[in-house]
C-alpha positions in Angstrom: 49.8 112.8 -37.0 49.4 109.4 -38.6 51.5 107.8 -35.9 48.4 109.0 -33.2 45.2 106.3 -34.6 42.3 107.7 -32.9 41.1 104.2 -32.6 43.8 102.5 -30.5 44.5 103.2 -26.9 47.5 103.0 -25.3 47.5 101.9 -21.5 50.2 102.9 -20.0 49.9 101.5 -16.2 47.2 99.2 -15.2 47.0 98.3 -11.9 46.3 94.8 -10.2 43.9 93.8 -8.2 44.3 95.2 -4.6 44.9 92.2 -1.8 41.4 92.1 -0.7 40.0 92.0 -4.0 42.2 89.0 -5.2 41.8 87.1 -2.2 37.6 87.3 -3.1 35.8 84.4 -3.7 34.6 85.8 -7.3 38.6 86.8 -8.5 39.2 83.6 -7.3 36.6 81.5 -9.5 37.1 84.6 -12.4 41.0 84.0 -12.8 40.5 80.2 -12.6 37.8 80.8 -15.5 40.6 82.5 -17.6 42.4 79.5 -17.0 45.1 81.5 -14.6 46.7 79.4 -12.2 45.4 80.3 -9.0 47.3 78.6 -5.7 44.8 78.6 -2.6 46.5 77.0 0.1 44.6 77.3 4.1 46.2 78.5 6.7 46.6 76.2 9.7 44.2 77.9 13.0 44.6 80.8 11.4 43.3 83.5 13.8 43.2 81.4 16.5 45.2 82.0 19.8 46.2 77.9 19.5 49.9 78.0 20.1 49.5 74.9 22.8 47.4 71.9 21.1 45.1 70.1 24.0 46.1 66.2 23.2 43.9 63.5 24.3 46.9 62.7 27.4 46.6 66.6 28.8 42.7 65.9 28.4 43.2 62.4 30.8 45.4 64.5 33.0 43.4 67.4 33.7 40.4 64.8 34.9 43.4 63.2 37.6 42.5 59.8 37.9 45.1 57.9 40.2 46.5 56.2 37.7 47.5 59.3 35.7 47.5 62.6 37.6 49.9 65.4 37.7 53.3 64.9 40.5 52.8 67.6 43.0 55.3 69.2 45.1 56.2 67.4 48.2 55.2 68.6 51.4 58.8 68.3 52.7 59.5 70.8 49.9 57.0 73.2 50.9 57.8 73.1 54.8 61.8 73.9 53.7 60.1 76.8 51.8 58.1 78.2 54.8 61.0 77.8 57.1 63.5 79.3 54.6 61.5 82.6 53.9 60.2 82.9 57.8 64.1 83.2 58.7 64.5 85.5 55.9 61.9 87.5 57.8 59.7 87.4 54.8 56.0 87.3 54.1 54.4 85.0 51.5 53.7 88.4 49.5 57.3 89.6 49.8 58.6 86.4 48.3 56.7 86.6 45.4 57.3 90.0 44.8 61.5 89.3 44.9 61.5 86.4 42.5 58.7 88.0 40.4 56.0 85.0 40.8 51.9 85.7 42.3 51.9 85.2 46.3 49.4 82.4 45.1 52.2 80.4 43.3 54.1 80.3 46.7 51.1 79.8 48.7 50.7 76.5 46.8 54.4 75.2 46.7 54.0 75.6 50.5 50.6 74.0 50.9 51.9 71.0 48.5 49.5 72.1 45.4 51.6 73.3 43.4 52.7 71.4 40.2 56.7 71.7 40.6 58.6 74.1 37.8 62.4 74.1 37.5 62.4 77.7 36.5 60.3 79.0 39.8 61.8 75.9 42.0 65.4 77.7 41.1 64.0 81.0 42.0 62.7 80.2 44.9 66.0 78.3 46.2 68.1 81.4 45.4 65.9 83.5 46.8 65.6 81.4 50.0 69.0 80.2 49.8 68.1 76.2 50.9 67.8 73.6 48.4 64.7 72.5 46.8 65.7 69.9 44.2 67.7 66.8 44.4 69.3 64.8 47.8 70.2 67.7 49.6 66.8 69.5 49.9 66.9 71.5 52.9 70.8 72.3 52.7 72.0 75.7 51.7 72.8 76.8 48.4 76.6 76.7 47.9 77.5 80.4 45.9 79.0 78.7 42.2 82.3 80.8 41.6 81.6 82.8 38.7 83.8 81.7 35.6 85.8 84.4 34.1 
């Protein structure tokens, strides 16, 4: 029994402090008073739903002055569209639902409001089967041979 000192404990396991508790304010100052390094480093809009930063150009832009304003589709443009999907027999509605867009996006491309966008300009023309982009708008869509 002289191996067991009643005066000594033995700790086996100790645990750490939990997450929260070392990310406090007071284990922060407490382990930098025990001279522990502590690294803090802040996290960059953190919490924030900021994947798109607003730059001063996107501000001037959203105010349009004539100088500096958005390019809008052409008229021409939205007149093939119209004639395209009214030969298709389709409705505003139905055209947005087949290439998966709000009848509101098409209602503007038509109208000339829209801000053009390859990726819905390119669903649009398949859909429609006339070109939208380029020279040749109005012409069909020749079928690309698929490579093999």
């Amino acid at each position: 029994m002289a191996e067991s000192d009643w005066d000594t404990v033995t700790v086996l396991r100790k645990k750490g402090p939990s997450a929260a508790q070392a990310k406090s304010k007071q284990a922060i100052t407490s382990a930098q008073r025990r001279g522990e390094s502590v690294e803090t480093t802040k996290k960059w809009s953190a919490g924030q739903n900021k994947q798109h930063l607003v730059t001063k150009n996107t501000a001037k832009l959203d105010r349009e002055t004539e100088e500096l304003h958005h390019d809008r589709v052409s008229l021409e443009v939205g007149k093939v569209i119209q004639v395209g999907r009214q030969e298709k027999g389709l409705t505003q509605k139905d055209l947005a639902t087949k290439i998966n867009e709000k009848p509101q996006i098409i209602a503007d491309y038509e109208c000339g409001r829209a801000i053009p966008n390859n990726q819905v300009m390119g669903k649009i023309e398949r859909a429609i089967g006339l070109k939208l982009r380029g020279k040749d708008i109005g012409l069909p869509v020749e079928a690309k041979p698929k490579k093999k």
